[in-house]
TIZALUM-30603 format. One record per residue: chain; residue number from 1; x, y, z of N, C-alpha, C in turn. Coordinates in Angstrom, 2 decimals, padded with zeros to 5 digits, always signed. Example, Ala and Ser with C-alpha at 12.3 -4.5 7.8 and 13.67 -1.06 7.14 Angstrom:
<mol: A | seq: 1 | n_x: +013.19 | n_y: -005.69 | n_z: +007.80 | ca_x: +012.30 | ca_y: -004.50 | ca_z: +007.80 | c_x: +013.20 | c_y: -003.30 | c_z: +007.80>
<mol: A | seq: 2 | n_x: +012.85 | n_y: -002.25 | n_z: +007.08 | ca_x: +013.67 | ca_y: -001.06 | ca_z: +007.14 | c_x: +012.90 | c_y: +000.03 | c_z: +007.87>
//
This chain:
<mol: A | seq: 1 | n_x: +000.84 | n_y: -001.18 | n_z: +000.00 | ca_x: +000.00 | ca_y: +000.00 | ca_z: +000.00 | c_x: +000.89 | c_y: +001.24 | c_z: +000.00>
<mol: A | seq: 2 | n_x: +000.85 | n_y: +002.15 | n_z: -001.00 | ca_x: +001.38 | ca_y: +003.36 | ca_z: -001.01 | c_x: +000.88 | c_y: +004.45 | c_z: -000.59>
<mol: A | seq: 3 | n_x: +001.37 | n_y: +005.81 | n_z: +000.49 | ca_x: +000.71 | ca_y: +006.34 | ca_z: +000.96 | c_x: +001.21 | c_y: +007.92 | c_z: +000.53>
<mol: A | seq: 4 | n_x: +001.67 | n_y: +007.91 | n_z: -000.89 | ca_x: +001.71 | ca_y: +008.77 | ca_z: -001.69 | c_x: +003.58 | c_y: +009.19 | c_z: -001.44>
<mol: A | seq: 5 | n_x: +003.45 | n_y: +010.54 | n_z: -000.33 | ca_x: +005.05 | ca_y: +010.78 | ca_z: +000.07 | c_x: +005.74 | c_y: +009.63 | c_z: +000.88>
<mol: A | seq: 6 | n_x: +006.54 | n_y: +009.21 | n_z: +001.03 | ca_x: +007.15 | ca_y: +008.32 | ca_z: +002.35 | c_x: +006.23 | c_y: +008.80 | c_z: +003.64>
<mol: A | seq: 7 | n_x: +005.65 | n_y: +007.75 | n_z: +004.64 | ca_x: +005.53 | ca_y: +008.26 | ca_z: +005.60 | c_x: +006.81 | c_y: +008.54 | c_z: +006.37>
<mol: A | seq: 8 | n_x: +006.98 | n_y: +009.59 | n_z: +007.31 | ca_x: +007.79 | ca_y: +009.94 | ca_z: +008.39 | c_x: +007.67 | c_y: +009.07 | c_z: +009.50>
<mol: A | seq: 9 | n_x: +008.86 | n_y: +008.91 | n_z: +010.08 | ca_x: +009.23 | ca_y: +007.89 | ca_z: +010.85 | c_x: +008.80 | c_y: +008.64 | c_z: +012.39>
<mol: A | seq: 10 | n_x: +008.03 | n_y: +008.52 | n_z: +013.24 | ca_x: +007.59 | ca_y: +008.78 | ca_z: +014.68 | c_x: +009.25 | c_y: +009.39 | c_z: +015.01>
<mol: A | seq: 11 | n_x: +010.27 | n_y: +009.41 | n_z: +014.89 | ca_x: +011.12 | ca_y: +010.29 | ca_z: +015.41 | c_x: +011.20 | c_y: +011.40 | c_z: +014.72>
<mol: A | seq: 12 | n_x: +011.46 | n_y: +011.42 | n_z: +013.42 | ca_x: +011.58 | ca_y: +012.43 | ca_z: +012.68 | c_x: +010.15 | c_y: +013.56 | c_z: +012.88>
<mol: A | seq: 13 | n_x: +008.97 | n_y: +013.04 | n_z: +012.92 | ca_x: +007.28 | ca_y: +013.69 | ca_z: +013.45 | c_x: +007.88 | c_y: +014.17 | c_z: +014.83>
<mol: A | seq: 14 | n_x: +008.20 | n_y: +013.52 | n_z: +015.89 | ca_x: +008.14 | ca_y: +014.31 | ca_z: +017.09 | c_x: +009.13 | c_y: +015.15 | c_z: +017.21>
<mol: A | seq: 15 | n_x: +010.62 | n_y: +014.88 | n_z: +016.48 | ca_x: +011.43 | ca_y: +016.42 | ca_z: +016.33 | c_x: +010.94 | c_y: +017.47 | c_z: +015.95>
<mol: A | seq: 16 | n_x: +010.39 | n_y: +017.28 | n_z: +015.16 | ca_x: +009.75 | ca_y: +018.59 | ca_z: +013.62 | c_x: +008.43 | c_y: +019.01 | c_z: +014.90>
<mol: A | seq: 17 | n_x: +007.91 | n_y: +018.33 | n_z: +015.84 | ca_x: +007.11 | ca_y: +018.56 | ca_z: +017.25 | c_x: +007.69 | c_y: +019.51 | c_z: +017.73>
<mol: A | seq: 18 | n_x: +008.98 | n_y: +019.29 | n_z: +018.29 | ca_x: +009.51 | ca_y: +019.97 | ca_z: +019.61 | c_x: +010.65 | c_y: +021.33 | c_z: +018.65>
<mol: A | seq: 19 | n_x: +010.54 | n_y: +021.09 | n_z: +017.64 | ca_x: +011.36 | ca_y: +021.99 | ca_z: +017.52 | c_x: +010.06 | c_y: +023.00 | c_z: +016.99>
<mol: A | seq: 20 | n_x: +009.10 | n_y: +022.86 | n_z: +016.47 | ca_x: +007.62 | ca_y: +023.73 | ca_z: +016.51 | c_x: +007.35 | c_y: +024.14 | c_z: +017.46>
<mol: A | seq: 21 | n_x: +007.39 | n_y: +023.42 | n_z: +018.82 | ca_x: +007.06 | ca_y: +023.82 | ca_z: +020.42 | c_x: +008.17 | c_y: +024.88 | c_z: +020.59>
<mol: A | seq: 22 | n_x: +009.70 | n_y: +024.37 | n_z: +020.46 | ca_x: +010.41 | ca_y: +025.47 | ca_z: +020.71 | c_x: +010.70 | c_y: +027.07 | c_z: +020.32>
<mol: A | seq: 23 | n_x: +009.78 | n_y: +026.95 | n_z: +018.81 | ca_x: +009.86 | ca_y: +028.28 | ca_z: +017.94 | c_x: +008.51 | c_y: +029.26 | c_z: +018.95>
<mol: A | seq: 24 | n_x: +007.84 | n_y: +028.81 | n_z: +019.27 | ca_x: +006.74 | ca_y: +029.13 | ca_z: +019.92 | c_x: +006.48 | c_y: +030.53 | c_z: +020.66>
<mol: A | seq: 25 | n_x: +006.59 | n_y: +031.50 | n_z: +020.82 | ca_x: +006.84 | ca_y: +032.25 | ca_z: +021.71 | c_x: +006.25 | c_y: +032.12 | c_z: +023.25>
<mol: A | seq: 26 | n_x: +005.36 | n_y: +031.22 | n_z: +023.06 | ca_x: +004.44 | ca_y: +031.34 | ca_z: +024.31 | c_x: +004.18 | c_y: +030.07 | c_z: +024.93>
<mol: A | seq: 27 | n_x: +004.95 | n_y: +028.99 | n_z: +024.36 | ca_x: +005.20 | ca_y: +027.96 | ca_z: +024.86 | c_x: +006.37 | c_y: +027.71 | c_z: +025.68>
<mol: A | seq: 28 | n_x: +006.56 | n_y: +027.01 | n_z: +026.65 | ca_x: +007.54 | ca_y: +026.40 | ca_z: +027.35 | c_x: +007.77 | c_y: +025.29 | c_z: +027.06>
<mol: A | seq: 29 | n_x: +008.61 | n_y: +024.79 | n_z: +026.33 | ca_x: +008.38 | ca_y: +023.65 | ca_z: +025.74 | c_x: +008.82 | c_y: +022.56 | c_z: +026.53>
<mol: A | seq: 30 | n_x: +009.96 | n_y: +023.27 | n_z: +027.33 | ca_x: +010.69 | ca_y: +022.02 | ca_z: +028.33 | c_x: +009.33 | c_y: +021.16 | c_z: +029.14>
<mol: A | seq: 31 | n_x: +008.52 | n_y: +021.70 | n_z: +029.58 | ca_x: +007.75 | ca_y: +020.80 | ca_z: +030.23 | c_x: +006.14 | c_y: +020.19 | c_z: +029.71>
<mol: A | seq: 32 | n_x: +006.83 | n_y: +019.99 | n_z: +028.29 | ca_x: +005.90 | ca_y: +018.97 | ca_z: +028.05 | c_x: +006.38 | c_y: +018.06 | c_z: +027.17>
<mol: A | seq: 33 | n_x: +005.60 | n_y: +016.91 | n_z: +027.34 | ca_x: +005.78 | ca_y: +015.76 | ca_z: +026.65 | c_x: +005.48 | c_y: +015.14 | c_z: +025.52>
<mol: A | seq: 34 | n_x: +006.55 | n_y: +014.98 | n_z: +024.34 | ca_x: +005.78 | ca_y: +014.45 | ca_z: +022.91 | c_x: +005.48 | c_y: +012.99 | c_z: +022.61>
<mol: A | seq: 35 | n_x: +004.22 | n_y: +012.43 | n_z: +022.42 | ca_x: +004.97 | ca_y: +011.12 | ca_z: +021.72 | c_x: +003.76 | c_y: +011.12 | c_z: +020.48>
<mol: A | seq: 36 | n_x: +004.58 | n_y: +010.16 | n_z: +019.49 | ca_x: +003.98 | ca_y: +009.92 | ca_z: +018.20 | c_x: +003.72 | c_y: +008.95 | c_z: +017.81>
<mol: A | seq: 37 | n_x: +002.26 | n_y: +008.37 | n_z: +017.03 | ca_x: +002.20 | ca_y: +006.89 | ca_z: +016.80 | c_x: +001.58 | c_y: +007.07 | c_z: +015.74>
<mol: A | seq: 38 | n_x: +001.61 | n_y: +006.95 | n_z: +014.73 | ca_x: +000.82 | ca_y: +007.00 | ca_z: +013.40 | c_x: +000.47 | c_y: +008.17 | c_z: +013.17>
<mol: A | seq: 39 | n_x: +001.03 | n_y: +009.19 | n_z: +013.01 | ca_x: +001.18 | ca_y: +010.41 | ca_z: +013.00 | c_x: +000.06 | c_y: +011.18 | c_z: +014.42>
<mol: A | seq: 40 | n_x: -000.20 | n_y: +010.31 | n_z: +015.04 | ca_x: -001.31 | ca_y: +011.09 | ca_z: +015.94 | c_x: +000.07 | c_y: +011.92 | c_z: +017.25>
<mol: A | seq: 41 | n_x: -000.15 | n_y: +012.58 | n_z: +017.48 | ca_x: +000.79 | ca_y: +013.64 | ca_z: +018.85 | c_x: +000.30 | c_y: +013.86 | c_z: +019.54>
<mol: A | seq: 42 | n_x: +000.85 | n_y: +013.11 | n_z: +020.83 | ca_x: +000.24 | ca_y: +013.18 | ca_z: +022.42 | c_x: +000.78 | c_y: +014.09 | c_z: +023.14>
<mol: A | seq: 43 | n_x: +000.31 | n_y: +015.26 | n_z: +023.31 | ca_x: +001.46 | ca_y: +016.15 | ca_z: +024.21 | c_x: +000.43 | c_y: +015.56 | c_z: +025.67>
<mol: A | seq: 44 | n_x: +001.69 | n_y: +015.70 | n_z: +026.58 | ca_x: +001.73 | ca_y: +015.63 | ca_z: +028.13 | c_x: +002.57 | c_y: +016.82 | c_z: +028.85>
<mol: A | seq: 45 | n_x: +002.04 | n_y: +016.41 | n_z: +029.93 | ca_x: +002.58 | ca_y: +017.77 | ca_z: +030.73 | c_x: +001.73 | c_y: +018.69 | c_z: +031.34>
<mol: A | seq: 46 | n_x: +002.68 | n_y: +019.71 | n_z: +032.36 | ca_x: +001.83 | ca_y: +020.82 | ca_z: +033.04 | c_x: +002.65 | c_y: +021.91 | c_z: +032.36>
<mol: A | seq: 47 | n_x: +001.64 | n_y: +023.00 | n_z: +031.92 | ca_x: +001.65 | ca_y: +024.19 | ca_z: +031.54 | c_x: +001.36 | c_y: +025.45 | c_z: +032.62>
<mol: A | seq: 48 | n_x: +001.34 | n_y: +026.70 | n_z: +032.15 | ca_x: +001.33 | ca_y: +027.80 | ca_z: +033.08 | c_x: -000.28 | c_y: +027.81 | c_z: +032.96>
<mol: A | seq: 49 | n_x: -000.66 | n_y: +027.83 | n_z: +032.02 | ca_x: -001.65 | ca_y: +028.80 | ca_z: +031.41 | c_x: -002.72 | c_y: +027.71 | c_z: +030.03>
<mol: A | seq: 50 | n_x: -003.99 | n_y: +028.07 | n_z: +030.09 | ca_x: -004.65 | ca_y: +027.91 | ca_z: +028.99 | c_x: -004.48 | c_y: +028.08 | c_z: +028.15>
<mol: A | seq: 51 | n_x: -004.02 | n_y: +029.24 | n_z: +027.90 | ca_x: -003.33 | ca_y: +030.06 | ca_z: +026.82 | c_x: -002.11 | c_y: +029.64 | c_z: +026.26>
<mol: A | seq: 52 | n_x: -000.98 | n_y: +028.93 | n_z: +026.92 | ca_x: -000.41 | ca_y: +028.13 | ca_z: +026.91 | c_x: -000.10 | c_y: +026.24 | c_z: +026.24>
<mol: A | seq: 53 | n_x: -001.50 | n_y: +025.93 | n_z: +026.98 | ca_x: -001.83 | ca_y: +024.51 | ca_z: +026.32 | c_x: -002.43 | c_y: +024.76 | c_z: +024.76>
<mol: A | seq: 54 | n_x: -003.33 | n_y: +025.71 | n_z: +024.57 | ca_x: -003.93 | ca_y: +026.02 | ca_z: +023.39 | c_x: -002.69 | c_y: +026.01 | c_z: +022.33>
<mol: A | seq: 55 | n_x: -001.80 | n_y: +027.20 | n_z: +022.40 | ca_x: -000.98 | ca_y: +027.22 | ca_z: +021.62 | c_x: +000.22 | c_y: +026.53 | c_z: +021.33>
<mol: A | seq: 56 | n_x: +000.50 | n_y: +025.50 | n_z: +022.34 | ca_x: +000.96 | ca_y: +024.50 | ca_z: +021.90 | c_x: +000.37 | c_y: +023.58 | c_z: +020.67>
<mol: A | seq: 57 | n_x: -001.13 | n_y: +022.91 | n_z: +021.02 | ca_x: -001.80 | ca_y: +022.60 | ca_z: +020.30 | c_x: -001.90 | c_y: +023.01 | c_z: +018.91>
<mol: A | seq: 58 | n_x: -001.85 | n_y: +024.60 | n_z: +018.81 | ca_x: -001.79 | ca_y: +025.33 | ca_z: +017.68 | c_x: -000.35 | c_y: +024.99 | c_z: +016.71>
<mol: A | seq: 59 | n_x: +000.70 | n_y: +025.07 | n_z: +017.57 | ca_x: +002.23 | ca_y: +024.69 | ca_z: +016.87 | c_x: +002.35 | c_y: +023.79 | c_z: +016.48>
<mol: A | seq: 60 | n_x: +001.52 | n_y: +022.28 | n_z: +017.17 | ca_x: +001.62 | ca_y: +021.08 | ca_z: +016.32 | c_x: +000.97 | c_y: +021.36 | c_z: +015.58>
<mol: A | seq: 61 | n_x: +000.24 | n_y: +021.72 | n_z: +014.97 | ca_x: -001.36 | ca_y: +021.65 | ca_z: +014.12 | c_x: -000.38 | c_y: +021.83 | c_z: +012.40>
<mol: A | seq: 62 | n_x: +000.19 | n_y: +022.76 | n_z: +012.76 | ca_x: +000.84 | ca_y: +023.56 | ca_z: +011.70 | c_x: +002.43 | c_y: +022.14 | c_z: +011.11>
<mol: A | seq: 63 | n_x: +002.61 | n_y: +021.62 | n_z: +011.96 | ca_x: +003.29 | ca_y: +020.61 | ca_z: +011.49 | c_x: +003.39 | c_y: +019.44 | c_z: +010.57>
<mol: A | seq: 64 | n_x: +003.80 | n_y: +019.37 | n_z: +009.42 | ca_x: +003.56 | ca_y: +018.79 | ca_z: +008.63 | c_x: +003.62 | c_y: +017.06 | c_z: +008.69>
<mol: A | seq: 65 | n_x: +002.62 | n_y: +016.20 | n_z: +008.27 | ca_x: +002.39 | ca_y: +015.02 | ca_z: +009.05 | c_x: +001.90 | c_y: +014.53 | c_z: +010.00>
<mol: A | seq: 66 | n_x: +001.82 | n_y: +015.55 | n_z: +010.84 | ca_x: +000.66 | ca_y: +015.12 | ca_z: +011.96 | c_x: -000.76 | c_y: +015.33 | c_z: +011.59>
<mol: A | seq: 67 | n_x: -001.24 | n_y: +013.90 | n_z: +011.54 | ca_x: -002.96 | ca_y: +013.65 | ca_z: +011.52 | c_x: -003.67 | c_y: +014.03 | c_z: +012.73>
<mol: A | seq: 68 | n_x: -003.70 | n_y: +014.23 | n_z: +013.55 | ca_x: -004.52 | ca_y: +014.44 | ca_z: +015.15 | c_x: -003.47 | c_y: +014.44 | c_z: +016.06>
<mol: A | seq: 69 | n_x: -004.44 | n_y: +015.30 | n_z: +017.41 | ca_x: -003.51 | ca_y: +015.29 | ca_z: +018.45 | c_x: -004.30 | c_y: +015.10 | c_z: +019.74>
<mol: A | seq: 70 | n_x: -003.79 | n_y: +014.63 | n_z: +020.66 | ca_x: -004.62 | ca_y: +014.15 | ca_z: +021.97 | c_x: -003.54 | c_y: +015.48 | c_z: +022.90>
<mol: A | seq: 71 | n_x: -004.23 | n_y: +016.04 | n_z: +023.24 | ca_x: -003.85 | ca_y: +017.27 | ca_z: +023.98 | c_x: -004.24 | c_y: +016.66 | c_z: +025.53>
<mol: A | seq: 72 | n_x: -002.80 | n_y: +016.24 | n_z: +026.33 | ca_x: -003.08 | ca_y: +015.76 | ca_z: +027.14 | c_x: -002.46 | c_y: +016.89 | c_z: +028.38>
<mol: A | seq: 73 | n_x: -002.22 | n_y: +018.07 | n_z: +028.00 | ca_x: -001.64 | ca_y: +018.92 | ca_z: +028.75 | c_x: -002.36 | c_y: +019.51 | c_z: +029.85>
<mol: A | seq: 74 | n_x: -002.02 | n_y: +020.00 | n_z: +031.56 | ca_x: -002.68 | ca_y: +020.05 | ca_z: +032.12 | c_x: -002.55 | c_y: +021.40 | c_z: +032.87>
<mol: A | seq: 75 | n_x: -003.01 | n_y: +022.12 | n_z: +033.09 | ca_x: -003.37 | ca_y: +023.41 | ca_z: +033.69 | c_x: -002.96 | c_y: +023.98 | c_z: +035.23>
<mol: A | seq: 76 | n_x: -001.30 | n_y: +024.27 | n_z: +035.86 | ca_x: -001.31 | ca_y: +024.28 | ca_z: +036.68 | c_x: -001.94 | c_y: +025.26 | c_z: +037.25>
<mol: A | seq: 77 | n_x: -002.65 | n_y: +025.08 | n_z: +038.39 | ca_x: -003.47 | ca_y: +026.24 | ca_z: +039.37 | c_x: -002.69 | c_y: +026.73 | c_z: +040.51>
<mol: A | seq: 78 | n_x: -002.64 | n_y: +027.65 | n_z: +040.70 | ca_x: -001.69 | ca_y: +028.57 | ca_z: +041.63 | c_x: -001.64 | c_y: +027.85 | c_z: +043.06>
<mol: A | seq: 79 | n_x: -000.08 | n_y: +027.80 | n_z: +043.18 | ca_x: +000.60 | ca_y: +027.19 | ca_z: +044.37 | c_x: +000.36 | c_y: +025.69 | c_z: +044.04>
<mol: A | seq: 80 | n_x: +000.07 | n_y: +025.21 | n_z: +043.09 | ca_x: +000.32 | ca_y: +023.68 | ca_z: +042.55 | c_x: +001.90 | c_y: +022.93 | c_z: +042.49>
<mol: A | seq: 81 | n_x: +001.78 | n_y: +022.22 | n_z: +043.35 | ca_x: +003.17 | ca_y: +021.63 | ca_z: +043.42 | c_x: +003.33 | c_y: +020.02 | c_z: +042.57>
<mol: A | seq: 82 | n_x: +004.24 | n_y: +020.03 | n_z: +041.49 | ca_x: +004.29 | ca_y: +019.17 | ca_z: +040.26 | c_x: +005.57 | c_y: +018.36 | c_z: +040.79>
<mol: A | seq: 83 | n_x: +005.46 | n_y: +017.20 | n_z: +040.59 | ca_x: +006.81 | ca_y: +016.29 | ca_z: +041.24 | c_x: +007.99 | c_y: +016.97 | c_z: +040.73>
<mol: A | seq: 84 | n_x: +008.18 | n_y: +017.83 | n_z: +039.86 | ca_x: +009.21 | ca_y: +018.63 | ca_z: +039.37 | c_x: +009.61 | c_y: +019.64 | c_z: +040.60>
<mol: A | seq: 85 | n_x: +008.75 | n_y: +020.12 | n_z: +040.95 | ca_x: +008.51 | ca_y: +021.29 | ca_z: +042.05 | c_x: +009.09 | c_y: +020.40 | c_z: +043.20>
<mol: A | seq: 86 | n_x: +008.56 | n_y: +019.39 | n_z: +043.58 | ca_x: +008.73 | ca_y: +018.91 | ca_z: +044.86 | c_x: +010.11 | c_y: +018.20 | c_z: +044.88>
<mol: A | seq: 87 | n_x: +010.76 | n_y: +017.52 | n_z: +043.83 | ca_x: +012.35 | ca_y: +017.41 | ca_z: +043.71 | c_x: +013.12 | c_y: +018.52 | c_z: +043.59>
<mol: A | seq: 88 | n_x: +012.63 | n_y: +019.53 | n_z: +043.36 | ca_x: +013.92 | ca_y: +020.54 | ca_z: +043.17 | c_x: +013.66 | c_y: +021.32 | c_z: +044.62>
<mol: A | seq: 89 | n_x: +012.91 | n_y: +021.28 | n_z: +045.42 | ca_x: +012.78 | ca_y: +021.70 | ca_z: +046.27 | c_x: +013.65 | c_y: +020.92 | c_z: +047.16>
<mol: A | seq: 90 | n_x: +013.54 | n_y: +019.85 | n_z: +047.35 | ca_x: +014.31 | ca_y: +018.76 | ca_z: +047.92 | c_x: +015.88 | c_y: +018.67 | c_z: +048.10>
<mol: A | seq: 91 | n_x: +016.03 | n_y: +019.01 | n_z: +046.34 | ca_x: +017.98 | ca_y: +019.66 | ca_z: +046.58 | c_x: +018.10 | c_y: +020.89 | c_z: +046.63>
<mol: A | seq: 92 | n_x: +017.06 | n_y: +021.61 | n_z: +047.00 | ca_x: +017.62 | ca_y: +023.31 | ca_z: +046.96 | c_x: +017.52 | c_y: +024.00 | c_z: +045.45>
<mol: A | seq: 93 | n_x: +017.46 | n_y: +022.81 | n_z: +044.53 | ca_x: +017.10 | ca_y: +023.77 | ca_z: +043.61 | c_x: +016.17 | c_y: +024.47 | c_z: +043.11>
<mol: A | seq: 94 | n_x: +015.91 | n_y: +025.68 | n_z: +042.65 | ca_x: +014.72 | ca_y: +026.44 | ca_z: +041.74 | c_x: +014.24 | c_y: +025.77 | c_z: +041.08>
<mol: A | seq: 95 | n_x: +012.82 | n_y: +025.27 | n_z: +040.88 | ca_x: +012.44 | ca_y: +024.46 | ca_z: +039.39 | c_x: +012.50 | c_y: +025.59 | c_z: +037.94>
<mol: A | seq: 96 | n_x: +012.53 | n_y: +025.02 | n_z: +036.91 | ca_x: +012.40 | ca_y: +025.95 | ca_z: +035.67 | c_x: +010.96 | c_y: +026.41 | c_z: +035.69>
//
């Protein structure tokens, strides 16, 4: 079965992901999570903001090869402590 161009290989889709997340202005990209399975893109993760998860969503959209996305990103609410938060607290460090 031919599916016209080569499909893209799930690594090559989730780079062409994160490096879309990274162009982003309004994304943080470090804290979220890509994965790819038949061109579908699962982002994971906690975000700042709505505004935030949306436009992530928006940066994959625009990516070439991705069929759908399961927007699994989650909305931190003020003074929310994320196991990220609670390990860096632990060694003294600042979280990002």
């Amino acid at each position: 079965m031919e599916m016209g161009l080569a499909a893209r290989t799930a690594e090559a889709l989730a780079h062409d992901v994160r490096i879309a997340l990274q162009f982003d202005p309004i994304v943080e990209e470090d804290a979220i999570g890509v994965l790819v399975e038949d061109g579908v893109v699962t982002l994971t993760g906690y975000v700042e903001s709505l505004r935030e998860a949306v436009a992530a969503e928006r940066a994959v959209k625009r990516v070439d090869g991705v069929r759908s996305i399961a927007n699994g990103l989650h909305v931190k609410t003020r003074n929310e402590r994320t196991d990220t938060t609670a390990a860096c607290r632990g060694t003294d460090r600042n979280p990002a």
